[in-house]
C-alpha positions in Angstrom: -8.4 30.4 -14.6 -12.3 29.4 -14.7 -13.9 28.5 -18.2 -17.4 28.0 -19.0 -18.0 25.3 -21.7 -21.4 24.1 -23.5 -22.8 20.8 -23.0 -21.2 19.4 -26.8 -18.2 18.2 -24.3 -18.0 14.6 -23.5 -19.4 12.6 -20.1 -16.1 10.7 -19.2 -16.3 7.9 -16.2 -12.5 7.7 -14.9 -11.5 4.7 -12.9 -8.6 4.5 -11.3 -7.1 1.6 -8.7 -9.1 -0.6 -10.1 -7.7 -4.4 -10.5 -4.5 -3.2 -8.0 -5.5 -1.4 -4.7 -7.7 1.3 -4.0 -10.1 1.5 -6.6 -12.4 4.7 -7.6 -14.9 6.0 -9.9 -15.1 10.2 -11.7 -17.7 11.7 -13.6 -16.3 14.2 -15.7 -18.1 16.6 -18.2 -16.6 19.3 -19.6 -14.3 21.1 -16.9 -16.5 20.0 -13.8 -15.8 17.3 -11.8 -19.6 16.0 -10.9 -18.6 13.0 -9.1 -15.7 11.4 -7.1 -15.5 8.5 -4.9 -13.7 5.1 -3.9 -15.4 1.7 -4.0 -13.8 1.1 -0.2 -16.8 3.8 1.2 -19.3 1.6 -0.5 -18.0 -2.0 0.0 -16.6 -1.4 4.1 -13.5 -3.1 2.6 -10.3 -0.6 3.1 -8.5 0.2 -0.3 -10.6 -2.1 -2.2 -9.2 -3.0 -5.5 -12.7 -3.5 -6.8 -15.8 -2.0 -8.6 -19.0 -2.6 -6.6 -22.7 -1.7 -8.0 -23.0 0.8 -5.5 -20.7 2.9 -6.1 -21.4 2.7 -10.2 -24.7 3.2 -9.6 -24.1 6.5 -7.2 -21.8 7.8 -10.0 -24.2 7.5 -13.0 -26.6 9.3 -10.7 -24.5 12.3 -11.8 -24.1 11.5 -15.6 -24.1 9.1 -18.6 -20.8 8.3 -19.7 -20.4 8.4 -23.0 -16.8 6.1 -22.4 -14.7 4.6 -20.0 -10.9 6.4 -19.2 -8.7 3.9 -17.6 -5.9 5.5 -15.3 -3.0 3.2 -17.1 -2.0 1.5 -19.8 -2.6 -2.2 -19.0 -0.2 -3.6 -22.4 2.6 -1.5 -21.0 2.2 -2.9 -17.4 2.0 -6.5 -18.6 5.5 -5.8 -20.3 6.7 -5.2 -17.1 5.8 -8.0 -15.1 7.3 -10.1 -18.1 10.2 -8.6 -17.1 10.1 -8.9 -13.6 9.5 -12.8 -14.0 5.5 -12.3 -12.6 4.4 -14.4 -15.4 1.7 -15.3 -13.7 0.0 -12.0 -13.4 1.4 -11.0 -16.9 -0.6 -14.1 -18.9 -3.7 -13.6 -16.5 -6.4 -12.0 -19.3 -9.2 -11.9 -16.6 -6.7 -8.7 -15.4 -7.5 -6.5 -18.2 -9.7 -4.0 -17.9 -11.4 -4.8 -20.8 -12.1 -8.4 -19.6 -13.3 -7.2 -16.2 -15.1 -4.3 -17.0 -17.6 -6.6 -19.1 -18.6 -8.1 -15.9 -20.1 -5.1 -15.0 -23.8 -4.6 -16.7 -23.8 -0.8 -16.6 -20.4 -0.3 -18.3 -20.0 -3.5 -20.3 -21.0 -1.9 -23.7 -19.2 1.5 -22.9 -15.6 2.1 -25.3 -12.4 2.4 -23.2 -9.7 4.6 -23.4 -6.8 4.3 -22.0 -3.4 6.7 -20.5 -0.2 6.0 -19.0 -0.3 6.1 -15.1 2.3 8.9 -14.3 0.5 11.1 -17.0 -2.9 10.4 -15.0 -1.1 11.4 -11.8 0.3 14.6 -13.1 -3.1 15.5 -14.7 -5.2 15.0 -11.3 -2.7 17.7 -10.3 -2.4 20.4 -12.4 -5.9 20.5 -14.1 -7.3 21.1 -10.5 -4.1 23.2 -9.0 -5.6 26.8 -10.9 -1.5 27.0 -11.7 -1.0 28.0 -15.8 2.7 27.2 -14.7 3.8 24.4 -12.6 6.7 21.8 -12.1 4.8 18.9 -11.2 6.7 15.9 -9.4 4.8 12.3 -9.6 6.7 10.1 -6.7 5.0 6.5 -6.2 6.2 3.0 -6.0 5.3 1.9 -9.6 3.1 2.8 -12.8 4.0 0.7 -16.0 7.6 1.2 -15.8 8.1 5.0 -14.3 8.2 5.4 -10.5 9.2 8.7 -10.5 8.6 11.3 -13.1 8.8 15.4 -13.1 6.7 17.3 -15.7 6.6 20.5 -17.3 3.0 22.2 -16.7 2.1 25.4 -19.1 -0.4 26.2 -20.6 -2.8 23.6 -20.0 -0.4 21.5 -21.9 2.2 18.4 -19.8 5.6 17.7 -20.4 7.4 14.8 -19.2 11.0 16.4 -18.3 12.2 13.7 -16.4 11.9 10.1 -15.7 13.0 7.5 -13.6 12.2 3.9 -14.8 11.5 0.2 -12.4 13.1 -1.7 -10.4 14.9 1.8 -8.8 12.0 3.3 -7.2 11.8 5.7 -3.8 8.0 4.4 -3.4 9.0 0.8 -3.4 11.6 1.8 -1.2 9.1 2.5 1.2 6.9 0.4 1.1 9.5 -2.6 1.5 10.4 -1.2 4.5 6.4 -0.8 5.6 6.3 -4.8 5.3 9.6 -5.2 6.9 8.4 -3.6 9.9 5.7 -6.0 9.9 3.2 -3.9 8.4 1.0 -3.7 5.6 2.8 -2.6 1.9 0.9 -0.5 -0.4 -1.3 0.2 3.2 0.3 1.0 6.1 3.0 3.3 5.2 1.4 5.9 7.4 1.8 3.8 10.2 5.8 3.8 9.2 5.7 7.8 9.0 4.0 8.1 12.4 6.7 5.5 14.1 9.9 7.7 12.4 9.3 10.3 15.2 10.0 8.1 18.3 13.2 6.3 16.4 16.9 7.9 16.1 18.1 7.2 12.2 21.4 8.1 13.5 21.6 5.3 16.1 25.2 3.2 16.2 24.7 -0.2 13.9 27.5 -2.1 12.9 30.2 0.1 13.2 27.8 3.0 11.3 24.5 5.2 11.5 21.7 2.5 11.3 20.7 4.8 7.9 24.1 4.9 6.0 23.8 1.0 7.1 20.4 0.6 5.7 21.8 2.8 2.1 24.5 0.5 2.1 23.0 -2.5 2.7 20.0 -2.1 -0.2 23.4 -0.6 -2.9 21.2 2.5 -2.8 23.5 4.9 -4.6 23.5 8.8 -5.3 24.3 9.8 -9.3 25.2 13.4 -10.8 23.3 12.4 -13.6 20.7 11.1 -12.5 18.9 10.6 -8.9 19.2 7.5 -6.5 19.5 4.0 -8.0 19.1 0.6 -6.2 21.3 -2.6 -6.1 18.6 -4.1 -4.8 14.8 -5.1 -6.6 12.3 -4.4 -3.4 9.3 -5.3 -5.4 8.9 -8.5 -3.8 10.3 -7.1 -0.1 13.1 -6.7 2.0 11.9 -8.8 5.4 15.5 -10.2 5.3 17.2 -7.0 6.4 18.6 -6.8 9.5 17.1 -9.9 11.1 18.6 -8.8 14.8 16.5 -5.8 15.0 13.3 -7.0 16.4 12.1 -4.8 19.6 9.8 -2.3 19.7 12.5 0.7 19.6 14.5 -1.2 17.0 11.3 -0.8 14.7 11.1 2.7 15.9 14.7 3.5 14.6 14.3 1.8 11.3 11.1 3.8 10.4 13.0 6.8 11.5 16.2 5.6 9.3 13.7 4.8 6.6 12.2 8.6 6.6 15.5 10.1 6.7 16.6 8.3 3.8 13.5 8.9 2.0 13.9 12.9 2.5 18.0 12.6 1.6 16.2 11.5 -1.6 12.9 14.4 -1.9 15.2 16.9 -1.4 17.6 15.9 -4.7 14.1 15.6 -6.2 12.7 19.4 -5.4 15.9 20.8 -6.4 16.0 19.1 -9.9 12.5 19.7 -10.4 13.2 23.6 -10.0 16.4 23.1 -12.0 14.7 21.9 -14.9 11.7 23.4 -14.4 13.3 26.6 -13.7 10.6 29.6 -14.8 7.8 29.2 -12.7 7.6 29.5 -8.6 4.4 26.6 -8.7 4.9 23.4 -7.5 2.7 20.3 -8.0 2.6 17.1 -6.1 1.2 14.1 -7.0 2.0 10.1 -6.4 1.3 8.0 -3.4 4.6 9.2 -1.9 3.0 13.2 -1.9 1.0 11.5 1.2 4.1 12.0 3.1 3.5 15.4 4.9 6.4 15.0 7.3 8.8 15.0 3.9 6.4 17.8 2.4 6.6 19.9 5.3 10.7 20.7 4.4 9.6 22.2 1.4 10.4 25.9 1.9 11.4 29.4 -0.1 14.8 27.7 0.0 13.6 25.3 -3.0 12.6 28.1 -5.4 8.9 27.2 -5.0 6.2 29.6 -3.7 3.3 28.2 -4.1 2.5 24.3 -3.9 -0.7 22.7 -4.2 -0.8 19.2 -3.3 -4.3 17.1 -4.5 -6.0 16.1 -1.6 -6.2 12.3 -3.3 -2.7 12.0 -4.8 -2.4 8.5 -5.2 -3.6 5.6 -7.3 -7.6 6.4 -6.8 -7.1 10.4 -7.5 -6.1 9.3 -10.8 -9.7 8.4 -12.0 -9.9 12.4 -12.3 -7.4 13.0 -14.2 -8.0 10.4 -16.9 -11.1 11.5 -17.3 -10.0 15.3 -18.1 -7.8 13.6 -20.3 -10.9 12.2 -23.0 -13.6 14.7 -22.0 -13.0 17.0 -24.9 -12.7 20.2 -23.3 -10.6 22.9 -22.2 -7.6 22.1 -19.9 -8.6 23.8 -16.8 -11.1 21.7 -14.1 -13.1 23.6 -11.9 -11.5 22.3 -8.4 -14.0 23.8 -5.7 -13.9 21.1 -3.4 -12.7 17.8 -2.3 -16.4 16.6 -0.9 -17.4 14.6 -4.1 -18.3 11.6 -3.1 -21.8 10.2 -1.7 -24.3 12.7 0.1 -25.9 13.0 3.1 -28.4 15.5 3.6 -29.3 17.5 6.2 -27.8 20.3 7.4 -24.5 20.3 9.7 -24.9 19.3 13.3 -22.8 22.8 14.1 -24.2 23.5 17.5 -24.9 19.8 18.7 -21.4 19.1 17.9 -19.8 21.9 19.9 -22.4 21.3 22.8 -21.1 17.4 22.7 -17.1 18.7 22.3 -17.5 20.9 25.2 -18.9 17.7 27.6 -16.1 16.3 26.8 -17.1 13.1 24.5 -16.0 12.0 21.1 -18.5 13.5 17.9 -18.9 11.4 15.1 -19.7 13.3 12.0 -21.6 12.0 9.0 -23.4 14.7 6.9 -23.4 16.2 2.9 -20.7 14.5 0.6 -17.7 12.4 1.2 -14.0 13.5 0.8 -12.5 12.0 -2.2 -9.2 10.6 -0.4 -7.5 9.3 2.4 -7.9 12.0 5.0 -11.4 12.7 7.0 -12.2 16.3 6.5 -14.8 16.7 8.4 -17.8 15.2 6.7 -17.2 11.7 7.5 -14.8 12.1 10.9 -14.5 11.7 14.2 -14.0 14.8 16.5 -12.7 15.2 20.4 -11.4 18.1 22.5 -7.5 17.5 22.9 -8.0 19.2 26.5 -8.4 15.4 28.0 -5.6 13.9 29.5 -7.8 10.4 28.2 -9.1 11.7 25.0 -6.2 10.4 22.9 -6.3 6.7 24.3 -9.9 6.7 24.0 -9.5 8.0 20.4 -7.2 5.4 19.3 -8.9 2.8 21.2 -12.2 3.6 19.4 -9.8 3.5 15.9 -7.7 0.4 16.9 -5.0 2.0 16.6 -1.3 2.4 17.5 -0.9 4.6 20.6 2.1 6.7 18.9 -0.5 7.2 15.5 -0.5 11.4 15.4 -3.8 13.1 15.2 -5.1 16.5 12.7 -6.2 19.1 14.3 -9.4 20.9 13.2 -9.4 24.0 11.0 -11.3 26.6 11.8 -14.3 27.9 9.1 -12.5 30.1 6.8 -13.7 34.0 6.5 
């Protein structure tokens, strides 16, 4: 469903990530999304937590806001690192958003507004899914206190159906088990899904599978009431683990027991979400954790859902869109067209020069209109090759610096 809407709605700026990893920056007005990007394509730093000029000056380029939405509620969060014992970070004031945002000329004098973080995620979803009817599923490692939510989407209108509160948390979960593996948390978990596939979950450790061991070992326990708790807090790691398990295939199956276990638990969570979500075939996905297309890929007719629509940016930084439909005073619907939103480069697209340079052979690296908002390269800021090499993928990687077992997307073709 497409509105039209008059220019009476308000200019929102979202920001999202900001102060915690991955920051980003939306214009909203009305139900068009004018402007999308993350500070990381401006600043060369990957997943930078901070504003840069650059990319707040690229974003007013498309709009004066007439306030700020921030993707979380900052007085909520500090709350919970009381709780957790992070005093430090809870009694640091330069953290607020207020407090930093006044460091920033262009936005010092703008109002803020602020919404929980699991609310932002589910917006980003189903304002740009086109669904009037969804279950939508927010999966991540932590907002203020939720790290896993299901909402009911009708209407235009959200409504939290389910919740599942800190320290038990699927996202952390995973992430613990990224640095354990000697990798980046909050980063790398990727890497972690890409490694699963050369390891065996079911291996013999200890007298058990090496994943009932790993369940057993972090008191991660299945309710009928409710979904998976955890004896165990992982927000601060879980290196200690299974300190005998150091070669390369020992990583190998750990990744692979840490994916099992982590689908064990998606499953229970599709098949609630239908349950209680129970008169609509539409399925949303939003949260870091919806990044995890090995564990999306099971999701078939089998759940109840037909249709699924999955944000191309559905962690921390896709959030600044949805915030900002939250406080631009208009209809409910956004007018999703495309995921290039970021910074442009004009010119028109090297189609024949890159298929003359494929065909030879060599690697293409494409730069040209606007950037994808998100994680993935789409094709407007990527690197192409023709899989027909026996060579091509240890050039590719060696080009990326990256792991030899890292899997590659293949191209889609230009739609009809």
């Amino acid at each position: 469903v497409t509105r039209s809407y008059t220019n009476n709605h308000k200019t929102v700026l979202g920001i999202a990530g900001a102060l915690n990893h991955d920051a980003s920056v939306s214009i909203v007005k009305g139900n068009e999304i004018l402007f999308a990007a993350h500070s990381e394509r401006y600043s060369k730093i990957k997943n930078d937590p901070l504003l840069n000029s650059e990319i707040i000056h690229n974003a007013l380029e498309y709009g004066t806001p007439d306030v700020i939405a921030w993707y979380e509620n900052p007085y909520k969060k500090k709350t919970r690192q009381l709780y957790a014992g992070q005093y430090e970070t809870a009694f640091d004031m330069e953290e607020l958003p207020k407090r930093y945002l006044q460091q920033i000329p262009e936005l010092k004098d703008l109002p803020i507004v602020y919404q929980d973080h699991h609310y932002t995620h589910a917006a980003s979803g189903y304002h740009t899914s086109g669904f009037v009817n969804a279950a939508v599923v927010v999966i991540d490692s932590i907002g203020e206190w939720e790290t896993l939510t299901i909402w009911q989407g009708s209407g235009g209108k959200l409504s939290k159906v389910y919740s599942q509160r800190y320290p038990h948390s699927f996202g952390l979960f995973y992430s613990a088990m990224t640095q354990r593996l000697g990798l980046k948390a909050n980063e790398d978990e990727y890497i972690l899904m890409g490694m699963a596939a050369y390891g065996n979950a079911d291996r013999k450790y200890k007298g058990t599978s090496l994943k009932h061991q790993l369940m057993n070992e972090l008191g991660i326990t299945t309710h009928s009431h409710k979904l998976h708790t955890f004896k165990q807090n992982l927000h601060r790691g879980c290196n200690w683990i299974f300190p005998d398990l150091t070669s390369e295939q020992d990583l190998f199956d750990l990744a692979a027991a840490t994916q099992k276990i982590y689908e064990i638990m998606f499953d229970r969570v599709i098949k609630l979400a239908h349950r209680t979500v129970s008169f609509t075939e539409n399925l949303v996905l939003m949260g870091g954790c919806a990044l995890n297309c090995v564990a999306n890929s099971m999701i078939t007719s089998k759940y109840g859902f037909k249709d699924i629509w999955i944000m191309p940016n559905p962690g921390d930084a896709g959030s600044c869109i949805g915030v900002a439909q939250k406080f631009n005073k208009a209809d409910w619907n956004l007018n999703w067209k495309t995921p290039y939103l970021g910074y442009n480069i004009e010119g028109d697209y090297p189609v024949e020069k890159t298929l003359e340079t494929l065909l030879k052979g060599e690697i293409v690296g494409i730069a040209n209109g606007r950037a994808e908002f998100g994680p993935r390269a789409l094709g407007n800021r990527t690197l192409a090759a023709d899989p027909r090499g026996p060579l091509i993928k240890d050039k590719m990687n060696e080009i990326k610096r990256r792991q030899k077992f890292r899997p590659f997307a293949p191209m889609i073709l230009e739609e009809d």
